[in-house]
C-alpha positions in Angstrom: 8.3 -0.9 -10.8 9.2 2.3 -8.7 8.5 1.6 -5.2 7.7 5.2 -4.9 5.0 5.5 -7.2 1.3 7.1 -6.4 -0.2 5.2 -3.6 -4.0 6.0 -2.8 -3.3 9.8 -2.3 0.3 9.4 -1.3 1.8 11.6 -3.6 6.1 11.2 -3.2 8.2 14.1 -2.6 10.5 15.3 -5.2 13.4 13.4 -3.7 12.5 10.1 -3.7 15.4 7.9 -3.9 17.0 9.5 -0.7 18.0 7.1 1.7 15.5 7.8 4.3 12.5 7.9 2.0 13.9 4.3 0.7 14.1 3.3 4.5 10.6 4.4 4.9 9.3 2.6 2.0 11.6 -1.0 3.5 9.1 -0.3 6.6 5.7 0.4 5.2 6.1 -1.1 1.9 8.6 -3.4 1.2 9.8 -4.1 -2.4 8.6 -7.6 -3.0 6.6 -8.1 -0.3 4.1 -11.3 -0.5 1.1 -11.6 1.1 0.4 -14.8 3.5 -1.9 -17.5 2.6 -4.5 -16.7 5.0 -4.4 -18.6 8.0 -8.6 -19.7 7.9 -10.6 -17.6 10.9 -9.4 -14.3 11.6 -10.7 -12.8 15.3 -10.0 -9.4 14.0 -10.0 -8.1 10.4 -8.9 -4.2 10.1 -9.2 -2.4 7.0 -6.6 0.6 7.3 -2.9 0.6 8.2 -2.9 4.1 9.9 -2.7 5.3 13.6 -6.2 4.1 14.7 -5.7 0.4 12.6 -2.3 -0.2 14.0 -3.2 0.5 17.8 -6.3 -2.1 17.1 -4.2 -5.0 15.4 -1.6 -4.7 17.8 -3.8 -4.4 20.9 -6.0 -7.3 19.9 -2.2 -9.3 18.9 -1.1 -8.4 22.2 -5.0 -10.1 23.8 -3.9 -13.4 21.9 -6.2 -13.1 19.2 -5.6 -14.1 15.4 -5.5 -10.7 13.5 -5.2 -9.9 10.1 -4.5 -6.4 8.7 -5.4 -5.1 5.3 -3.5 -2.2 4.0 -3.6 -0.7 0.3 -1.3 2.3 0.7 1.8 2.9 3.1 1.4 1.2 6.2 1.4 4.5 9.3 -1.4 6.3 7.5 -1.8 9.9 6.9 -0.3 10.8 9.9 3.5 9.3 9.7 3.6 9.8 5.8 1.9 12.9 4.8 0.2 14.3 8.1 1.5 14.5 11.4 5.0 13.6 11.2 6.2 15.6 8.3 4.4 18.7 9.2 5.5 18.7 12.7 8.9 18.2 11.8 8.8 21.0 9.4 6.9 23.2 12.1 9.8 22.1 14.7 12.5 24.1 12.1 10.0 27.1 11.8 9.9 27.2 15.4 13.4 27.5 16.0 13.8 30.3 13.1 11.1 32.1 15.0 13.1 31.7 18.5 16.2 33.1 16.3 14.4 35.7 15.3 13.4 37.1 18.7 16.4 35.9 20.7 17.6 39.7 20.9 14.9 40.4 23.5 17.1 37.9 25.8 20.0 39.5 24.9 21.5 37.4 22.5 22.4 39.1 19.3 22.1 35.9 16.4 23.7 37.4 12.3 23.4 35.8 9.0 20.4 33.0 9.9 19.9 31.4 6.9 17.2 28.5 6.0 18.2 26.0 4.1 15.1 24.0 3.3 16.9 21.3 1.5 17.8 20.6 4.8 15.0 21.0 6.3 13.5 18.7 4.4 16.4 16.0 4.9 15.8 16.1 8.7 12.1 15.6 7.6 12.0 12.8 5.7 14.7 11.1 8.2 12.5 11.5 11.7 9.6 10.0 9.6 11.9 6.9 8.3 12.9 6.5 11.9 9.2 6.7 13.1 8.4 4.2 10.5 10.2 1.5 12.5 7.2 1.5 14.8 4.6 0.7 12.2 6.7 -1.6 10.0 5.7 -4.5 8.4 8.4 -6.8 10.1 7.3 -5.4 13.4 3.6 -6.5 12.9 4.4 -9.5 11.9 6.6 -10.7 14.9 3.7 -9.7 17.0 1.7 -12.5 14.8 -0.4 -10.3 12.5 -0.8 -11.2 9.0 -0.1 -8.2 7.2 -1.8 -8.0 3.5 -1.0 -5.2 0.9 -2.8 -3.9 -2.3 
């Protein structure tokens, strides 16, 4: 199976065997990944891998209490894999294009900016595969949380 296939509304980008979206997916969604046998009570069940599910598991983790989290997408949600992250990045590069374009009112005379969105994207896709060190699966579960995908 293609680990980069259609995930609940995750659609993948058109390069999807690039390094960083294949470190993304070893993070969030890991090729072969079994689920634990679960462990009997649970203190705290969370439906939802994204921003506000992750700072729950790993706050109640952190209390001492026996967390489970349930996750049928990419672990990091909307905003690390299709939201926040990515758009920011891409906003970051806009940003500076914009500063280029007006740095002659500081003096500074730029020629020949070009934007080379290939590129653009690349730096994208590699801040969001960095990012998605903090909401990994192997992360989670060294702080003791049971992680469950599908």
């Amino acid at each position: 199976m293609n680990h980069m296939t259609y995930f609940q509304g995750y659609r993948p980008d058109e390069t999807a065997n690039s390094e960083a979206n294949q470190r993304l997916l070893r993070n969030v969604r890991p090729s072969g990944w079994k689920n634990p046998h679960p462990s009997g009570r649970y203190n705290l069940v969370v439906i939802g891998g994204g921003s506000a599910g992750l700072v729950a598991a790993i706050g109640a983790a952190g209390l001492g209490a026996k967390v489970a989290l349930i996750e049928r997408g990419l672990l990091g949600g909307d905003c690390l894999n299709v939201g926040c992250v990515p758009s920011k990045t891409i906003l970051r590069s806009a940003k500076t294009l914009g500063e280029l374009a007006r740095a002659h009112r500081f003096g500074v005379q730029v020629e020949g900016v070009n934007v080379d969105f290939r590129k653009v994207m690349e730096r994208m896709r590699s801040v969001r595969a960095e990012i998605s060190e903090h909401d990994s699966v192997h992360r989670l579960v060294k702080l003791g949380i049971d992680i469950f995908l599908g």
